[in-house]
C-alpha positions as a Markdown table, in Angstrom:
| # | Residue | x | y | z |
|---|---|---|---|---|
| 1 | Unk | -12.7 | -31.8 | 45.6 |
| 2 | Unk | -12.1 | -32.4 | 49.2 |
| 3 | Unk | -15.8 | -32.4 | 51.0 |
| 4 | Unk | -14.4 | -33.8 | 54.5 |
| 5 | Unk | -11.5 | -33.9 | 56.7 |
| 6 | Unk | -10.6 | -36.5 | 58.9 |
| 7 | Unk | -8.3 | -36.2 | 61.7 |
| 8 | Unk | -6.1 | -38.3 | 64.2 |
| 9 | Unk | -6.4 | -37.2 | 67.9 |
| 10 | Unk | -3.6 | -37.9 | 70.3 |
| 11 | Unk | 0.0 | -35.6 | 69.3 |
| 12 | Unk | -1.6 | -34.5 | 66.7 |
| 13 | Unk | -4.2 | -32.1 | 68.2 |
| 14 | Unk | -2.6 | -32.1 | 71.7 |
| 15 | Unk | 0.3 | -33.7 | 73.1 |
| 16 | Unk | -0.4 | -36.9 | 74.9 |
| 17 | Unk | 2.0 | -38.4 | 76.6 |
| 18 | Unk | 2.8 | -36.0 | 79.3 |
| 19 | Unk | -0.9 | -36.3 | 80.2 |
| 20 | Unk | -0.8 | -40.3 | 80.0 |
| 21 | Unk | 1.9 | -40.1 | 82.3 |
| 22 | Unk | 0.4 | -38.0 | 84.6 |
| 23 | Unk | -2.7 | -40.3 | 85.2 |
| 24 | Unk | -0.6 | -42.7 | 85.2 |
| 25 | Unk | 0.7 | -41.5 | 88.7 |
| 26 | Unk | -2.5 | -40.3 | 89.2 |
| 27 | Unk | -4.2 | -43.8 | 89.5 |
| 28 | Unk | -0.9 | -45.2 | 91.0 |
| 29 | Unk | -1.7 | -43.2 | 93.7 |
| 30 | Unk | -5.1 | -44.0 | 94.0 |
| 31 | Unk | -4.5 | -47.3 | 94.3 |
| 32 | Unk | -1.6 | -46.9 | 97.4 |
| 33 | Unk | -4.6 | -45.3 | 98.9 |
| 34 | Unk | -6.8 | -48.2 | 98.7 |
| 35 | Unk | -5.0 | -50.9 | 97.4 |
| 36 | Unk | -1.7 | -50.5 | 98.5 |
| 37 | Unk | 0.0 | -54.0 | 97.4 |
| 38 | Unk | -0.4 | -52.9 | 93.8 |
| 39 | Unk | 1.7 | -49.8 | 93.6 |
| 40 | Unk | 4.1 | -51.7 | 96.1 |
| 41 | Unk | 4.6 | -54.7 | 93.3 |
| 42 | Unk | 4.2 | -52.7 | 90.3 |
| 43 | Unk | 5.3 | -48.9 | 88.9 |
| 44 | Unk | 3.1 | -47.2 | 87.1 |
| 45 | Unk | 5.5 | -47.8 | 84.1 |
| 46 | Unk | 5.2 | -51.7 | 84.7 |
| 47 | Unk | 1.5 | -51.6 | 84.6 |
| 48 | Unk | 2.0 | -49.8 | 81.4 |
| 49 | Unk | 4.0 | -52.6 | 80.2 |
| 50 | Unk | 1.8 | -55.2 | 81.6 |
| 51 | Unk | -0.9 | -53.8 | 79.1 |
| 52 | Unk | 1.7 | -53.9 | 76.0 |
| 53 | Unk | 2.1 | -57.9 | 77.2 |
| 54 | Unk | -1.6 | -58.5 | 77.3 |
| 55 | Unk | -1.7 | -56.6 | 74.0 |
| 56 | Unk | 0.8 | -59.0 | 72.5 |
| 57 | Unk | -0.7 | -62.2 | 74.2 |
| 58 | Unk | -4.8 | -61.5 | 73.0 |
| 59 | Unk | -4.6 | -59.9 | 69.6 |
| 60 | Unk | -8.7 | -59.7 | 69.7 |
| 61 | Unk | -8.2 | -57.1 | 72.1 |
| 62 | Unk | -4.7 | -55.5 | 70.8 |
| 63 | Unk | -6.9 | -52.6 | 69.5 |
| 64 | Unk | -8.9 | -52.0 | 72.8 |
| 65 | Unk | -7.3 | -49.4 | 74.5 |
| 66 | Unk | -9.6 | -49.5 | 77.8 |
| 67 | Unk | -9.7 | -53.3 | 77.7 |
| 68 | Unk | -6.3 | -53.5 | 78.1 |
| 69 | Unk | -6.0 | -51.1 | 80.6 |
| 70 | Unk | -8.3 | -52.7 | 83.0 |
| 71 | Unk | -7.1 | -56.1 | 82.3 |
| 72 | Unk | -3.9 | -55.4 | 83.4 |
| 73 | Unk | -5.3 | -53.5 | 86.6 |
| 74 | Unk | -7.4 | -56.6 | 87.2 |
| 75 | Unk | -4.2 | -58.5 | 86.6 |
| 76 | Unk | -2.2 | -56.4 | 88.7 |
| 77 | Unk | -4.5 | -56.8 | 91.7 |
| 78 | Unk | -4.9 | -60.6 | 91.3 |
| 79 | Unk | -1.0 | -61.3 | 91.3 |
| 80 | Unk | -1.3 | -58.5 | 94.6 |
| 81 | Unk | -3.2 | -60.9 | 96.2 |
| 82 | Unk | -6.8 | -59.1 | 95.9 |
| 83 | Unk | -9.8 | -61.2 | 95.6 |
| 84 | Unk | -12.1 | -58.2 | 94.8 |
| 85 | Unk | -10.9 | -54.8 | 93.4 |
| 86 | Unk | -13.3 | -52.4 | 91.7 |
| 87 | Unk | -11.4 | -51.8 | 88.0 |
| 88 | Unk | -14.4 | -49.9 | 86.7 |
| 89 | Unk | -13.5 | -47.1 | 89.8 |
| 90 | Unk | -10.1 | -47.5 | 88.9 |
| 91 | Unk | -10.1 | -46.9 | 85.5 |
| 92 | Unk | -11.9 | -44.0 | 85.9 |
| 93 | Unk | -9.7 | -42.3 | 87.6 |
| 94 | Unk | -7.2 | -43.0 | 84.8 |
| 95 | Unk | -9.7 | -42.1 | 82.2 |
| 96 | Unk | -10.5 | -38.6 | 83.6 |
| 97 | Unk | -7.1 | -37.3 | 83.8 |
| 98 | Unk | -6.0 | -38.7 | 80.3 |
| 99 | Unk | -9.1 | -36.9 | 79.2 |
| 100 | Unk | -7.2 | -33.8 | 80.5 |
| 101 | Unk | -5.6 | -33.0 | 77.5 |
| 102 | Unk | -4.5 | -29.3 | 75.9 |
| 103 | Unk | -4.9 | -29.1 | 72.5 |
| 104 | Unk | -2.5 | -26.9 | 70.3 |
| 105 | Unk | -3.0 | -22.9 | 70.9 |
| 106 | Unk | -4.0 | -23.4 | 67.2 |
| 107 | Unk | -6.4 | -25.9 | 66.7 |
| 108 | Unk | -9.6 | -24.7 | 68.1 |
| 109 | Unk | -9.4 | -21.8 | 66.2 |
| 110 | Unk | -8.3 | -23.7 | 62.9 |
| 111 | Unk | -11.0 | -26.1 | 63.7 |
| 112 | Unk | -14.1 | -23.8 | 63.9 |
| 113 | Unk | -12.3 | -22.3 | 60.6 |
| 114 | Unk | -12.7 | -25.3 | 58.5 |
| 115 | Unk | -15.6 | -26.7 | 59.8 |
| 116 | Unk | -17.6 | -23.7 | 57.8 |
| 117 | Unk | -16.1 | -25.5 | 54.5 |
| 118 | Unk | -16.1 | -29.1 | 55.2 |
| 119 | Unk | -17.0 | -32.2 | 57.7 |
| 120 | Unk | -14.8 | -32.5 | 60.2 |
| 121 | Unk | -15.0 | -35.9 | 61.3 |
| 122 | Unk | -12.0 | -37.3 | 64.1 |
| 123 | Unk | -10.1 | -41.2 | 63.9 |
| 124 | Unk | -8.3 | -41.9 | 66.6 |
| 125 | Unk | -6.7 | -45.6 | 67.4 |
| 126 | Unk | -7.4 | -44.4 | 71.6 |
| 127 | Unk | -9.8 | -43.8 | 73.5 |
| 128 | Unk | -9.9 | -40.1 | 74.0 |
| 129 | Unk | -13.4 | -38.5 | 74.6 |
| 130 | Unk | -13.8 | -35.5 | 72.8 |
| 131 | Unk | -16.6 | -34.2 | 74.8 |
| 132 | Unk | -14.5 | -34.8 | 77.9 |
| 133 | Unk | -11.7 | -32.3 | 76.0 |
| 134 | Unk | -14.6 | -29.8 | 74.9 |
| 135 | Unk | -13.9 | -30.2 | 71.0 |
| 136 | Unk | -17.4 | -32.3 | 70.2 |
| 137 | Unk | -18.9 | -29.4 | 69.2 |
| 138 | Unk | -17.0 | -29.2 | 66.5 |
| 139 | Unk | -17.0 | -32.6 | 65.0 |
| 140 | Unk | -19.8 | -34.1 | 63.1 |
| 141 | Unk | -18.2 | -37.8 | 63.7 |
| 142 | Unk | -16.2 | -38.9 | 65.8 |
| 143 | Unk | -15.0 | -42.9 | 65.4 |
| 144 | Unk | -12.4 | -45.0 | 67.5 |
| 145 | Unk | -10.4 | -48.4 | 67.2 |
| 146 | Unk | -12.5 | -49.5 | 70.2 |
| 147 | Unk | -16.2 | -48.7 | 68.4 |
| 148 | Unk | -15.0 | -50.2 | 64.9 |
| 149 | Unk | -13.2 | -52.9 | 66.1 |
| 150 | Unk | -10.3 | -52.3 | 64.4 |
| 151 | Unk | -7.4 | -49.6 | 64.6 |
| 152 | Unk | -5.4 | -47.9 | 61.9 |
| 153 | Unk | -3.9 | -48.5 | 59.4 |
| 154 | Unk | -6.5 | -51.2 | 58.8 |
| 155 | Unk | -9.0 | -50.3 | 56.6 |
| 156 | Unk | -12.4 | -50.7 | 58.8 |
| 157 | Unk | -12.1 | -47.6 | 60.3 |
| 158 | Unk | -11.3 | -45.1 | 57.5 |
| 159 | Unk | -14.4 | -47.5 | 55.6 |
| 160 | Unk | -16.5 | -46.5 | 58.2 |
| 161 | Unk | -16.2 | -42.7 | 58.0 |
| 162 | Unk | -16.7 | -43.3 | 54.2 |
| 163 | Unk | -20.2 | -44.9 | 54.5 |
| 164 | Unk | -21.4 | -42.7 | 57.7 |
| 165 | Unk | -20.4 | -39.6 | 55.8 |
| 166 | Unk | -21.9 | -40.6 | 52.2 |
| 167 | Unk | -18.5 | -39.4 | 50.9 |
| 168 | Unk | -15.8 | -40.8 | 48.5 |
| 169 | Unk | -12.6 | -41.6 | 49.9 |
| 170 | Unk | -11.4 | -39.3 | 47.2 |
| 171 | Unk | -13.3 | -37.1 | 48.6 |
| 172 | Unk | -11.7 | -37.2 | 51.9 |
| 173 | Unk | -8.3 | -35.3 | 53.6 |
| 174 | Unk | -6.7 | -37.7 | 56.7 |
| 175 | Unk | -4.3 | -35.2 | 59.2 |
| 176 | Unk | -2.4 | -37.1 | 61.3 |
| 177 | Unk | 1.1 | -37.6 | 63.0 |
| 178 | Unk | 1.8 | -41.3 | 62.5 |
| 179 | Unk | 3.5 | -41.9 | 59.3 |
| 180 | Unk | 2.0 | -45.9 | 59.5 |
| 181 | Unk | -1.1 | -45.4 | 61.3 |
| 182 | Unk | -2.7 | -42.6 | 59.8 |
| 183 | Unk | -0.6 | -41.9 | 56.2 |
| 184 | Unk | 0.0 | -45.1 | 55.0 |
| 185 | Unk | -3.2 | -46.0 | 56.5 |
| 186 | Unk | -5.0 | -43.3 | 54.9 |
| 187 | Unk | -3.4 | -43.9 | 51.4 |
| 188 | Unk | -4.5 | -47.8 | 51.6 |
| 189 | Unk | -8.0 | -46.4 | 52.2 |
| 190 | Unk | -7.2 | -43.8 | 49.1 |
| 191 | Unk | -7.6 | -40.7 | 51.1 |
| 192 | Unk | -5.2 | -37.5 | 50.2 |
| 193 | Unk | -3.0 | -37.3 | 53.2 |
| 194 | Unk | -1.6 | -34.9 | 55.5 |
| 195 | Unk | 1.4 | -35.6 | 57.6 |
| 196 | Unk | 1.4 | -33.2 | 60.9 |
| 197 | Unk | 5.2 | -33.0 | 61.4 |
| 198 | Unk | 5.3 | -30.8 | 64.1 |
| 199 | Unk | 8.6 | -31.4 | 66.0 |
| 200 | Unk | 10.5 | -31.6 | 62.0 |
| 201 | Unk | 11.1 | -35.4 | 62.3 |
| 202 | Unk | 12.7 | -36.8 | 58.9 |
| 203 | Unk | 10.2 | -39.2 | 56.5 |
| 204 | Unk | 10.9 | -42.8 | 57.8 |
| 205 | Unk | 10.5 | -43.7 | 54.6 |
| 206 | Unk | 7.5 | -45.3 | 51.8 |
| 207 | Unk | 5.3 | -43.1 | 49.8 |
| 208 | Unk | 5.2 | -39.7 | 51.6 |
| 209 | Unk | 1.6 | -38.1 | 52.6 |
| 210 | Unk | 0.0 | -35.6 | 50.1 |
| 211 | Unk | 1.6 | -32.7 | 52.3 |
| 212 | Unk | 3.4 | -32.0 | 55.3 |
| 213 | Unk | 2.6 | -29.5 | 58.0 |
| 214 | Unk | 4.1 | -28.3 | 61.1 |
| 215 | Unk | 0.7 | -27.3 | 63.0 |
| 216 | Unk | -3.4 | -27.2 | 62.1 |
| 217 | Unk | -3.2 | -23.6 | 60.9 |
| 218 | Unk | -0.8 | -24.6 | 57.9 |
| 219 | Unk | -3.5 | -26.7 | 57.0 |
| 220 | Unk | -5.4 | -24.4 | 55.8 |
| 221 | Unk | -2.9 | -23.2 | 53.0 |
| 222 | Unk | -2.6 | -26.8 | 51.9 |
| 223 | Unk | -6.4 | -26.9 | 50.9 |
| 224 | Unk | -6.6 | -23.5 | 49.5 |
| 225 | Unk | -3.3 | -25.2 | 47.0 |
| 226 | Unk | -5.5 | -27.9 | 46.3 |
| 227 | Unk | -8.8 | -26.4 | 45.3 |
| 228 | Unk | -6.7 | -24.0 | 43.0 |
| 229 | Unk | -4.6 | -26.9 | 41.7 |
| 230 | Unk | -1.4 | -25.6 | 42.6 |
| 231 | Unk | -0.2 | -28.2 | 44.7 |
């Protein structure tokens, strides 16, 4: 019997990347403002990229979302030339409009649904702030790559939400839209699994999740299935 769901956060209750683009350009132009050298040497793309390389180069942080963003800022300015630049000011200009998310017409609704039946608890592998977005109302738990110290699919995360919530992983439904990150990942952790498909992508491939949907609301129809055992 399912007692809790668990859900990923970025595309698969909103779509991120048009919003991580957007402050992207947004802190790019921040920093032509007041530290102009930067956007003159790097794109916003490049500083992007700069993070993937520091990603690949210090694997202790590879799962640090903001720590890799501001070392590459604080990278960035130093190969600019800048002795002193203010990455906490920075970033948070980043972090504010990446925080600007829309979820899915569906999923606040869904949401408040669901979370009369079961604890809703959220597992993202970024470093979106749900109270930023105006959904931590709704969540009893919310746990990140950067707070466990590890991102999914390892295991520490989705062993975290076990022992916090007093559940059984059996116990437990993972939603997400990465086939590794959060089905696999769930699976490993022996959680049932749903796969949010919502743009009908084709299974890469391995064991397939539990069930596949194509938004939140279809959720719902999967664990009705379930609890009558006709799924």
């Amino acid at each position: 019997m399912i007692k809790a769901i668990t859900f990923d956060l970025d595309d698969t209750l909103w779509d991120v990347w048009p919003v991580v683009e957007r402050a992207e350009q947004l802190l790019h132009d921040w920093l032509a403002a007041r530290y102009p050298r930067i956007p003159a040497r790097f794109t916003p793309l490049e500083l992007r990229e700069l993070a993937g390389a520091i990603s690949a180069a210090r694997p202790e942080i590879a799962h640090d979302r903001t720590s890799l963003r501001k070392e590459a800022l604080n990278l960035a300015a130093a190969r600019a030339g800048y002795r002193e630049f203010d990455v906490e000011s920075a970033f948070a200009v980043f972090f504010m409009a990446r925080n600007a998310v829309e979820p899915f017409a569906e999923v606040r609704p869904t949401l408040e649904r669901l979370a009369r039946r079961y604890t809703l608890a959220s597992l993202s592998n970024g470093n979106a702030d749900l109270r930023l977005i105006g959904l931590d109302d709704i969540f009893s738990l919310s746990l990140n790559a950067i707070g466990v110290g590890a991102a999914k699919p390892e295991p520490p995360m989705f062993e975290e939400v076990c022992r916090l919530l007093r559940v059984r992983p059996g116990q437990i439904a993972h939603v997400g839209d990465d086939p590794e990150h959060d089905v696999r990942g769930g699976q490993n952790a022996g959680f049932r699994t749903v796969w949010v498909n919502r743009a009908g992508r084709d299974w890469p491939g391995g064991l397939r999740a539990d069930a596949e949907i194509g938004d939140l609301a279809e959720l719902e129809t999967v664990l009705a299935a379930w609890e009558t055992g006709s799924a």
